[in-house]
N, C-alpha and C positions, 0 to 999 in steps of 0.2 A: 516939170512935174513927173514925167516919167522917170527921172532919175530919181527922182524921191521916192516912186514907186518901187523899182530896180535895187534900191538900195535897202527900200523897208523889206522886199522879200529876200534881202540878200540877210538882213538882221534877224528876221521869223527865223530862216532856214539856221542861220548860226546858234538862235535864241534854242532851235528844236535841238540840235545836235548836243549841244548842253544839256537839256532838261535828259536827253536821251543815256547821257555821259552821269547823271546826276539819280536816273532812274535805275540803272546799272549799278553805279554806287550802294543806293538805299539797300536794293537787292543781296547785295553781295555781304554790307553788314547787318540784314535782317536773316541769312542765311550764317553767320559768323555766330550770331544772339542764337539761333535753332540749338547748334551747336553746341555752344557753352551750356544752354541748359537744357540738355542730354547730358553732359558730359555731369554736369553738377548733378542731374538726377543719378545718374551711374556709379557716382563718389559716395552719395547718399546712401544708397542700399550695399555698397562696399561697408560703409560705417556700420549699418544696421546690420548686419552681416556677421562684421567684428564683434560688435554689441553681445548680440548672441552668443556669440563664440566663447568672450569673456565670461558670461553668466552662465553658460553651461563646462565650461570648465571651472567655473565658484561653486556651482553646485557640485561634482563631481569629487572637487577636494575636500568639501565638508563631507561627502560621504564620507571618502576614504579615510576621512582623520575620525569619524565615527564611529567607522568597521573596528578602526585601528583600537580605540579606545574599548570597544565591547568584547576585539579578543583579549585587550591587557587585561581586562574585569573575569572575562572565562578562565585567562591563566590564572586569575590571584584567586580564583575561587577554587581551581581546581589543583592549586596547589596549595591552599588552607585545609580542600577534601584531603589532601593524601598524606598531609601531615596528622590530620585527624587521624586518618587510618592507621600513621606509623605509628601513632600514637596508644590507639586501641589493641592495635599487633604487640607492642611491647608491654603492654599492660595484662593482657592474655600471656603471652609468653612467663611472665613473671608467676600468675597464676599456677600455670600448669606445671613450672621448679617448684612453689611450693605445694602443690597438691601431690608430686611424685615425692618430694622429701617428706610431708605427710603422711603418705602411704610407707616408704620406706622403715617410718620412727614407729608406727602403729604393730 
């Protein structure tokens, strides 16, 4: 009987050394699991990040293609004004030949 004794704490003491080998384990990939999701969480907000990034450079391009378009609209306008003007210039000019040939003929 005492060998049965002897031998059942010789199987405890192996049975603890395991669970201890086994506790160690669990540990080490519950510690693995921490990690991964930090790591996932930190990829996440890298994403969100980019996200933003993208949309504030979509917004930024639609300006500039807006800006771009409002000054081709000020060029065309301000070069419709000034052909108007060239327009009125020479029509005045025309005037004032024939107002001096009239004065001339008189």
């Amino acid at each position: 009987m005492s060998e049965d004794v002897a031998g059942l704490k010789r199987e405890i003491e192996s049975l603890k050394g395991e669970l201890e080998h086994y506790r160690k384990m669990v540990s080490g990939y519950e510690n693995v699991l921490k990690l991964n999701e930090m790591e996932l969480d930190n990829a996440q907000k890298i994403i969100s990040m980019y996200e933003n990034i993208v949309e504030y450079s979509r917004v930024e391009l639609k300006l500039a293609t807006e800006t771009a378009r409002a000054q081709e609209s000020v060029s065309q306008l301000g070069r419709s004004e000034l052909m108007d003007a060239f327009a009125k210039i020479s029509a005045l000019e025309e005037q004032n030949r024939r107002l001096r040939e009239q004065r001339r003929d008189a």
